[in-house]
Each structure stands twice: as C-alpha cells, then as structure tokens.
N, CA, C and O atoms as a Tinker XYZ file with bonds, in Angstrom:
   348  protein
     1  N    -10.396000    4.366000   31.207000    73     2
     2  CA   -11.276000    3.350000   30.667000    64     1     3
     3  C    -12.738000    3.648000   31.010000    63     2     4     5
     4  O    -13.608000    3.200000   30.263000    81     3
     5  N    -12.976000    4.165000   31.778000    73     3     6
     6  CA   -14.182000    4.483000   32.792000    64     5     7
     7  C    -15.043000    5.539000   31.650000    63     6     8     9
     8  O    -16.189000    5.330000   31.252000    81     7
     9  N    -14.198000    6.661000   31.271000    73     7    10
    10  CA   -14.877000    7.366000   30.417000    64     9    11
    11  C    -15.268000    6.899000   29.030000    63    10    12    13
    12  O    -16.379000    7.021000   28.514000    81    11
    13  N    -14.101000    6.303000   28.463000    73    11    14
    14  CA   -14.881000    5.694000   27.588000    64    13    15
    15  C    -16.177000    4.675000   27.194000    63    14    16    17
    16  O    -16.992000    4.572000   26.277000    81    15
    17  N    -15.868000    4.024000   28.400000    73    15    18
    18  CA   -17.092000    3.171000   28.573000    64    17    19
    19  C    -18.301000    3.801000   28.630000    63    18    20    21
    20  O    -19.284000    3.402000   28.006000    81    19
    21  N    -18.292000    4.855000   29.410000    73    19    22
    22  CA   -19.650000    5.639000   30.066000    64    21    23
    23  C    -20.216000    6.343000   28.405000    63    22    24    25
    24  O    -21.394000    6.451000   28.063000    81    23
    25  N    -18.823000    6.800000   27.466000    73    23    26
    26  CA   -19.530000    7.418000   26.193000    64    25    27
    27  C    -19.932000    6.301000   25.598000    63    26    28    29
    28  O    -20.950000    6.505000   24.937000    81    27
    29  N    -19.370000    4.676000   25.539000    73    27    30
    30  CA   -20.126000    4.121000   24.471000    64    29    31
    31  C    -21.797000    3.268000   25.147000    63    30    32    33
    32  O    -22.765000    2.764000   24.578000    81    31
    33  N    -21.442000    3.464000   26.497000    73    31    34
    34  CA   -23.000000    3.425000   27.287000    64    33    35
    35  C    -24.126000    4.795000   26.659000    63    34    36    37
    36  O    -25.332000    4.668000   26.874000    81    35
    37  N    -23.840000    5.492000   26.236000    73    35    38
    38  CA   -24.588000    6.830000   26.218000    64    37    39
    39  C    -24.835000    6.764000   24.378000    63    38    40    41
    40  O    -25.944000    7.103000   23.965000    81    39
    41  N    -23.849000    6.358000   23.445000    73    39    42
    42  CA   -23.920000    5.862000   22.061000    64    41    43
    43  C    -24.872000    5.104000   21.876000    63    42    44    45
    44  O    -25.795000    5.265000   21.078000    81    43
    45  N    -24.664000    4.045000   22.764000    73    43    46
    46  CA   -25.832000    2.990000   22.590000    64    45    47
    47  C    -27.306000    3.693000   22.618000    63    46    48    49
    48  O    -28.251000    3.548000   21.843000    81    47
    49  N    -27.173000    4.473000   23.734000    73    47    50
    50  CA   -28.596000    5.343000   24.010000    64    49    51
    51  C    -29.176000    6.012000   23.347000    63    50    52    53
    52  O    -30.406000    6.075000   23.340000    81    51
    53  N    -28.266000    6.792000   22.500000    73    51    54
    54  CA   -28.699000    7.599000   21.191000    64    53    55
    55  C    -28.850000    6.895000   19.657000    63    54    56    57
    56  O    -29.110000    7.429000   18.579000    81    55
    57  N    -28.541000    5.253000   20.052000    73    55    58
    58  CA   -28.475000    4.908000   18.510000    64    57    59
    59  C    -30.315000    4.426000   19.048000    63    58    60    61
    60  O    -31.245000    4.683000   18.283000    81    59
    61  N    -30.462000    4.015000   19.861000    73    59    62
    62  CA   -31.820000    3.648000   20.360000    64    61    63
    63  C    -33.280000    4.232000   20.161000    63    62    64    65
    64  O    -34.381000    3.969000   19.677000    81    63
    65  N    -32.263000    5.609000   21.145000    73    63    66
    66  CA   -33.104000    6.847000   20.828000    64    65    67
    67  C    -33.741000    7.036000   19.277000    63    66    68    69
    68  O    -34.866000    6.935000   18.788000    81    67
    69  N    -32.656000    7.304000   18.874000    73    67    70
    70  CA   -32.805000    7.400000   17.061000    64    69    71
    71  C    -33.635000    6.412000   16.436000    63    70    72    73
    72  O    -34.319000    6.681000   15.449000    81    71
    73  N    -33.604000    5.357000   16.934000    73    71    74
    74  CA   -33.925000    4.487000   16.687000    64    73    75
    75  C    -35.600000    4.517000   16.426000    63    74    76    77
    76  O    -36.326000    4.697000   15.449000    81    75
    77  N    -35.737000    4.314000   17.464000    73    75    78
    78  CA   -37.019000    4.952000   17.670000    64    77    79
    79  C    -38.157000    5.857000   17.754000    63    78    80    81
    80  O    -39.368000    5.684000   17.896000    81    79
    81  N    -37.254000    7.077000   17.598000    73    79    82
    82  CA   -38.347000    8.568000   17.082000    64    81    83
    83  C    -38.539000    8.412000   15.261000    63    82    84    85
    84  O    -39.443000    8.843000   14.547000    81    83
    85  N    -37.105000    7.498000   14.840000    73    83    86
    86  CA   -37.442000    7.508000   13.696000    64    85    87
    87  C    -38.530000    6.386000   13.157000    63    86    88    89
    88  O    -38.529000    5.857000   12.045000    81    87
    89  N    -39.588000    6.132000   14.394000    73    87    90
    90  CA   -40.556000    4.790000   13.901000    64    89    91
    91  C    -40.042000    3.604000   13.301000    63    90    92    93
    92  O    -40.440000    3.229000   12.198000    81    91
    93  N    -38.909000    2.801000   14.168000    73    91    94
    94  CA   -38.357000    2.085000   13.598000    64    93    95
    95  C    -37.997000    0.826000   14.394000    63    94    96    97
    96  O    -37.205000   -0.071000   14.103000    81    95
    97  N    -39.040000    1.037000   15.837000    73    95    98
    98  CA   -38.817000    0.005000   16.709000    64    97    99
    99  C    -37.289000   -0.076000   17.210000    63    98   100   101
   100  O    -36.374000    0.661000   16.843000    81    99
   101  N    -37.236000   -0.880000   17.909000    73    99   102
   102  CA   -35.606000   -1.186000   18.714000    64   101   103
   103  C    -34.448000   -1.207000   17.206000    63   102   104   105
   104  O    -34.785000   -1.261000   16.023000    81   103
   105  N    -33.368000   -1.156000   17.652000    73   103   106
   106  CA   -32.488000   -0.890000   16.364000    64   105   107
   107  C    -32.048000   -2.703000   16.436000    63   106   108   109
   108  O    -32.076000   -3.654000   17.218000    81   107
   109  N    -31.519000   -2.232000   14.565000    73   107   110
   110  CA   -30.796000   -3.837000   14.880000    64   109   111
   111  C    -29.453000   -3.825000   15.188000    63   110   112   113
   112  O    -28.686000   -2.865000   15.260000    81   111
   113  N    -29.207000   -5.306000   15.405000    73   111   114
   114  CA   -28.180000   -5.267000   15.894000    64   113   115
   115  C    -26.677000   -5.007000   14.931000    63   114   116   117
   116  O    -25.525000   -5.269000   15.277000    81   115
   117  N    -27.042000   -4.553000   13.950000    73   115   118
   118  CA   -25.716000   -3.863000   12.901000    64   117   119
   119  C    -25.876000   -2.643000   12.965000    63   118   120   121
   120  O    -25.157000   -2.035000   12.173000    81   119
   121  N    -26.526000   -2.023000   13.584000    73   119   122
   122  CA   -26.837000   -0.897000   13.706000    64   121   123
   123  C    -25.628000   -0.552000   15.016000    63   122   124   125
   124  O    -24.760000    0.301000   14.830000    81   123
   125  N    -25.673000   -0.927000   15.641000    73   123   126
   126  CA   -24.211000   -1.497000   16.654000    64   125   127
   127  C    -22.950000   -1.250000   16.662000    63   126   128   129
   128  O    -22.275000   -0.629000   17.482000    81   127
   129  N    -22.548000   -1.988000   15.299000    73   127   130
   130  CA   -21.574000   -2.401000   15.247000    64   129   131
   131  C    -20.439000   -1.871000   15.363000    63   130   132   133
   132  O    -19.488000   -2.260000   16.041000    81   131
   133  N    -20.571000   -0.496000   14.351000    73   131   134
   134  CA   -19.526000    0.267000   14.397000    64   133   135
   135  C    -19.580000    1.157000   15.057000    63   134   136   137
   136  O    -18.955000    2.138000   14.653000    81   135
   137  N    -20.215000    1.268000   16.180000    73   135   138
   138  CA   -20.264000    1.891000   17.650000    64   137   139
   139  C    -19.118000    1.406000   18.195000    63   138   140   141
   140  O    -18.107000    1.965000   18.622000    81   139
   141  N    -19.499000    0.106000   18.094000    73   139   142
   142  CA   -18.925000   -1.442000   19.253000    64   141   143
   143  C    -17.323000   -1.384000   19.121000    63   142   144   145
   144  O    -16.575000   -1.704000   20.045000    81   143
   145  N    -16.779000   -0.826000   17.551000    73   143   146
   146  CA   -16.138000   -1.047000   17.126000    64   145   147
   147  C    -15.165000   -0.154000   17.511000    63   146   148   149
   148  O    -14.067000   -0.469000   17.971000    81   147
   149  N    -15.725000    1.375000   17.250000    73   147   150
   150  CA   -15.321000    2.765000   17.160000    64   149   151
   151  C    -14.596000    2.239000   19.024000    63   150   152   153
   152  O    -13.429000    2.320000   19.406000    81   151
   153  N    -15.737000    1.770000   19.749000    73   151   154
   154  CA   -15.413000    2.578000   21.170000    64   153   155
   155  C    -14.569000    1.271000   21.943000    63   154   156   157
   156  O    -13.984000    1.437000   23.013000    81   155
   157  N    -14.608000    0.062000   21.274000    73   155   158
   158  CA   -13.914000   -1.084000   21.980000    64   157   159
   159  C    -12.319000   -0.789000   21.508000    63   158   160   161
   160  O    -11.408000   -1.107000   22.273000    81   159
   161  N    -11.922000    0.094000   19.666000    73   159   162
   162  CA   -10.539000    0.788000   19.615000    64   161   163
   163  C     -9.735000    1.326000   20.604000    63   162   164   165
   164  O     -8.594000    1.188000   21.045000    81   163
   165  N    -11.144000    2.266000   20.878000    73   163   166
   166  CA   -10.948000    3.091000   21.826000    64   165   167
   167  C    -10.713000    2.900000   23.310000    63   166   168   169
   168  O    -10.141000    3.709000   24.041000    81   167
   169  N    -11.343000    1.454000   23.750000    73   167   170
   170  CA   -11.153000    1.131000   25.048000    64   169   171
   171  C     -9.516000    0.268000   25.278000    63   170   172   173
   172  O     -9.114000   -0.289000   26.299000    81   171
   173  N     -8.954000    0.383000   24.204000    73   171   174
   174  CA    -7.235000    0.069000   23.995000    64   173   175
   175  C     -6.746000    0.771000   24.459000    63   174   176   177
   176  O     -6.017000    0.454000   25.399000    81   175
   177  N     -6.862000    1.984000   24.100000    73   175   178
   178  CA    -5.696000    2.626000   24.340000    64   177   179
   179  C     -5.870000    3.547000   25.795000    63   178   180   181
   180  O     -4.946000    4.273000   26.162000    81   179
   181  N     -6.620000    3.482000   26.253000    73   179   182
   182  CA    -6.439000    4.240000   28.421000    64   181   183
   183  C     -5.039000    3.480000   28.684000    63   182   184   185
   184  O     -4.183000    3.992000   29.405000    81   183
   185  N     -4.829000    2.041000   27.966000    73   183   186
   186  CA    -3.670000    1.661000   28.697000    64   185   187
   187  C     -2.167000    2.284000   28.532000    63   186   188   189
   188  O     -1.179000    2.065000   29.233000    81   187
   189  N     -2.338000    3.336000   27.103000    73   187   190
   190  CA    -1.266000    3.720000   26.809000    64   189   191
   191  C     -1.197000    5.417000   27.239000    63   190   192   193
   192  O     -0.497000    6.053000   28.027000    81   191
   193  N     -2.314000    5.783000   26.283000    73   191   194
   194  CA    -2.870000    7.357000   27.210000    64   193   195
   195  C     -4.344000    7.342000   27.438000    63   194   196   197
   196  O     -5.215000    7.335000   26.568000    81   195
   197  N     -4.449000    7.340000   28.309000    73   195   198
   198  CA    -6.090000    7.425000   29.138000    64   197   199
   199  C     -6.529000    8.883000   28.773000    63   198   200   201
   200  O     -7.748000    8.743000   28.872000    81   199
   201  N     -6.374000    9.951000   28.481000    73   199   202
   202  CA    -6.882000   11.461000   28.270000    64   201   203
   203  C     -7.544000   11.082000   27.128000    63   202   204   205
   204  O     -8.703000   10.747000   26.882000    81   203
   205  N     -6.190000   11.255000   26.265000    73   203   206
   206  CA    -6.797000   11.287000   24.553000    64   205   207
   207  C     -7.971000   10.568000   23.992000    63   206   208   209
   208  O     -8.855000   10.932000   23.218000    81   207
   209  N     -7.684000    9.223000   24.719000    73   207   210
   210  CA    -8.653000    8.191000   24.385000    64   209   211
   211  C     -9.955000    8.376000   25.117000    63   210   212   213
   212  O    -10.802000    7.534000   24.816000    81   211
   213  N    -10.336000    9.319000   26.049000    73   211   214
   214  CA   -11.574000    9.562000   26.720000    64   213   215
   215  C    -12.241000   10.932000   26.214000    63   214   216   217
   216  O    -13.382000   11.362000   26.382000    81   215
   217  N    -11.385000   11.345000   25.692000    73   215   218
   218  CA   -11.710000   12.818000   25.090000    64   217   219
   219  C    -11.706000   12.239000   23.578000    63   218   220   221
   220  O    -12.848000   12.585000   23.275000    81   219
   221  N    -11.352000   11.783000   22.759000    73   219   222
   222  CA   -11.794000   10.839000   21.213000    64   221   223
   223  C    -13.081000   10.134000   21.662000    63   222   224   225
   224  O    -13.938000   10.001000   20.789000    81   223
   225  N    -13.334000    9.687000   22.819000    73   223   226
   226  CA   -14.847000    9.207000   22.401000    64   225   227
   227  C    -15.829000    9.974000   22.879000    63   226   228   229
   228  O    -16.966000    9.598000   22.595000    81   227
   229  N    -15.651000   11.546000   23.924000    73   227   230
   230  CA   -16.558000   12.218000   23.635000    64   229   231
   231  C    -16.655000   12.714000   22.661000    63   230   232   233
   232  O    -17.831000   12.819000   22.315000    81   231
   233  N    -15.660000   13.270000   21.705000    73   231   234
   234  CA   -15.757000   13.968000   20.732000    64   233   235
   235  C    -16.733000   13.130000   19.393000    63   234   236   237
   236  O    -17.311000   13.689000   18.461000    81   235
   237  N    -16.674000   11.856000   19.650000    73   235   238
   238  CA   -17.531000   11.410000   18.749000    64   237   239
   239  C    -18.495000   11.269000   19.000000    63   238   240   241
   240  O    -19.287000   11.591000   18.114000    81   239
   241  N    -18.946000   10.861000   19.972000    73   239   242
   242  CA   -20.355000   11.269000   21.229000    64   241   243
   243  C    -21.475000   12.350000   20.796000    63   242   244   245
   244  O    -22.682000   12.269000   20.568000    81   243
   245  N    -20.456000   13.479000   20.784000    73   243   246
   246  CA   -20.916000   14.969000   20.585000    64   245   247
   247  C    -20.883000   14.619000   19.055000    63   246   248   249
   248  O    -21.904000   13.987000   18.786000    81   247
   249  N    -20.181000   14.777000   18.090000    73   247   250
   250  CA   -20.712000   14.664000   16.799000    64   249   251
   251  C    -21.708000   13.843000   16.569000    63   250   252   253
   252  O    -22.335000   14.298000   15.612000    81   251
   253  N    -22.308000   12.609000   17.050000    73   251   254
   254  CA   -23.138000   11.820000   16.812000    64   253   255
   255  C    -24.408000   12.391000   16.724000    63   254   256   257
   256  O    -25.220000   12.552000   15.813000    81   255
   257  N    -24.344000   12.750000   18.359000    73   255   258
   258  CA   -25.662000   14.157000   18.769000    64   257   259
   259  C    -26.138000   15.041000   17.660000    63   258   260   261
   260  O    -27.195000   15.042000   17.030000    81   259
   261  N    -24.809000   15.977000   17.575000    73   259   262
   262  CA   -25.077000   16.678000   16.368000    64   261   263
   263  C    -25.752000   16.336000   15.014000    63   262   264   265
   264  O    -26.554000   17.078000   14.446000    81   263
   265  N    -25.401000   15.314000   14.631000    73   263   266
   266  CA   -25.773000   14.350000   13.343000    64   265   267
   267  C    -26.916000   14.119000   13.555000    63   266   268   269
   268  O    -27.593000   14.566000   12.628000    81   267
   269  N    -27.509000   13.644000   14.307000    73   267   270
   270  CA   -28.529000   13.052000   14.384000    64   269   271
   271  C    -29.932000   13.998000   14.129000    63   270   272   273
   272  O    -29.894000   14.929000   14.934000    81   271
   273  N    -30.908000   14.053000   13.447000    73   271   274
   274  CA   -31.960000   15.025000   13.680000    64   273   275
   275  C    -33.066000   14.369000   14.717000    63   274   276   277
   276  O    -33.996000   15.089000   15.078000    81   275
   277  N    -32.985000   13.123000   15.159000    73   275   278
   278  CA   -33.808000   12.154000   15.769000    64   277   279
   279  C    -33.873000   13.113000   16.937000    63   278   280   281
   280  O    -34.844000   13.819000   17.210000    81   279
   281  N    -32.770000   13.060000   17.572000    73   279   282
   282  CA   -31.624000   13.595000   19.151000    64   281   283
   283  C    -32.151000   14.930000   18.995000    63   282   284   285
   284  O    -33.156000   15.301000   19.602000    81   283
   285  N    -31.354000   15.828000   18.018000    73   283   286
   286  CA   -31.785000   17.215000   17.492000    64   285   287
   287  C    -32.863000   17.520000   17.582000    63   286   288   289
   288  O    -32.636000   17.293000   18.771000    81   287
   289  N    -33.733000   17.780000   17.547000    73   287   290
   290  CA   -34.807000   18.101000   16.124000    64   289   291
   291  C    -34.222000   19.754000   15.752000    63   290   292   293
   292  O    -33.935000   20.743000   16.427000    81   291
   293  N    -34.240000   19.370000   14.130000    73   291   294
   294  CA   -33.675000   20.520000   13.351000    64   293   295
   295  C    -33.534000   22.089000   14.077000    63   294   296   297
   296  O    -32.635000   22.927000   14.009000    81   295
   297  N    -35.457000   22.070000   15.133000    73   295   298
   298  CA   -35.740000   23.466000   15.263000    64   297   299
   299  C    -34.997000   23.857000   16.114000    63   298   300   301
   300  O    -34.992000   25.033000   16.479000    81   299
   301  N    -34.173000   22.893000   16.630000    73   299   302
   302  CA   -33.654000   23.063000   17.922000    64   301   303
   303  C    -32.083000   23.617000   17.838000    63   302   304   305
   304  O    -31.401000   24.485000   18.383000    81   303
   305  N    -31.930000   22.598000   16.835000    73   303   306
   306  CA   -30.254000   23.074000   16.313000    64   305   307
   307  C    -29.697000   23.955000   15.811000    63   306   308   309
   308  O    -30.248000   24.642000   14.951000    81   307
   309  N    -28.374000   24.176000   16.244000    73   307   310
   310  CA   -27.395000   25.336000   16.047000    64   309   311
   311  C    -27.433000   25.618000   14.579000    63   310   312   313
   312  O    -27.214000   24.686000   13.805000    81   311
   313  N    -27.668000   26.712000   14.161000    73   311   314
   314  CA   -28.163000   27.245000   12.391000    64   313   315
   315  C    -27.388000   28.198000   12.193000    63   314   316   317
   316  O    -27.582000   29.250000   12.804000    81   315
   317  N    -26.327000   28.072000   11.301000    73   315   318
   318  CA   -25.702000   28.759000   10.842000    64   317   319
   319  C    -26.163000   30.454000   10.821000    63   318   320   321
   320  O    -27.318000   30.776000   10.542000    81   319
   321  N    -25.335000   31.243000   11.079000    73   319   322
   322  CA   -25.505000   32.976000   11.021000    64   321   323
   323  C    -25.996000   33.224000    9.624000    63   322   324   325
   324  O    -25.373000   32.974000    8.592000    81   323
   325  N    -27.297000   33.793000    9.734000    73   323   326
   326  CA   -27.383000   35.106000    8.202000    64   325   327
   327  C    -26.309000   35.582000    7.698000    63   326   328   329
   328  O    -25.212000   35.409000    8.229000    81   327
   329  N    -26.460000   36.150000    6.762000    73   327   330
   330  CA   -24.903000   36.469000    5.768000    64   329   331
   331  C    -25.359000   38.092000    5.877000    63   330   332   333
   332  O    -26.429000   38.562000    5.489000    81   331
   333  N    -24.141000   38.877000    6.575000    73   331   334
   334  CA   -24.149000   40.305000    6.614000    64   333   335
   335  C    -24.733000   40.649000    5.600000    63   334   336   337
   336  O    -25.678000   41.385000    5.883000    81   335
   337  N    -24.615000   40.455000    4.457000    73   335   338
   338  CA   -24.714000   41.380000    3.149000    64   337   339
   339  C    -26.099000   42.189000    3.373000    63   338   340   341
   340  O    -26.723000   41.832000    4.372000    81   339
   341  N    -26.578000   43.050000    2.729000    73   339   342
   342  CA   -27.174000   43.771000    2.770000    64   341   343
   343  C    -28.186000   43.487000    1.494000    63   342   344   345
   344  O    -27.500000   43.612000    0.480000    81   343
   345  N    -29.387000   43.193000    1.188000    73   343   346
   346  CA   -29.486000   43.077000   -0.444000    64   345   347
   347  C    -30.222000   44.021000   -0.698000    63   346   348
   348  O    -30.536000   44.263000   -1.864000    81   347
C-alpha cells in the first residue's frame, strides 16, 4: 500500500508540475480525478497482491513522465534512432 501511495503522492506532483510550466496556474481539481481514480483502484488491491499493484502504479508514474513535455522538455527526451539507410 505504501508504494502505491508514495506513486500517487509523486502523480499529484507532476500533474502540478505540468500544471504550471504550462502557464496555467495551480491545476483544477478534474484535472485530479483520474489520477485519484487510477491510484485509489490501485490502492485495492496490496490486499490481494501487494507487488503487482505497486509496480502498476509505477509503471504509470513512468509513462506519465514520459508523456508529459512539461516534466520532459522535448530536448531532453529519449528520440528515437536515425534509420541506418544510407541515402
């Protein structure tokens, strides 16, 4: 339970973050929601398997990051390889 909590503590941080590089003042509160939603699912199930369910909300954690260009900035992010070909 512990981990999940700590990723949707850190969600919140990046919807904020985002929030705000994108000149947009504090986020609203629907902006939230399906955070709230995604990670309170998620705070179900530690009672049945605690791994899966702490490792499903980093994994969305980390995609969020990724998504985000706020978090990112583009120059920063992982860019696909040049294409061998030769022209």
């Amino acid at each position: 339970m512990k981990g999940v909590l700590l990723a949707w503590v850190v969600a919140m941080g990046i919807t904020t973050v985002d929030s705000f590089r994108a000149g947009r003042g504090a986020p609203v509160p629907g902006a939230r929601v399906g955070d709230g939603v995604l990670f309170a699912g998620l705070g179900l199930l530690p009672e049945v398997a605690p791994t899966p369910a702490t490792l499903a909300a980093w994994g969305f954690l980390i995609a969020a990051v990724i998504a985000s260009p706020q978090v990112i900035p583009p120059a920063v992010a992982i860019k696909p390889a040049a294409s061998a070909k030769a022209a």
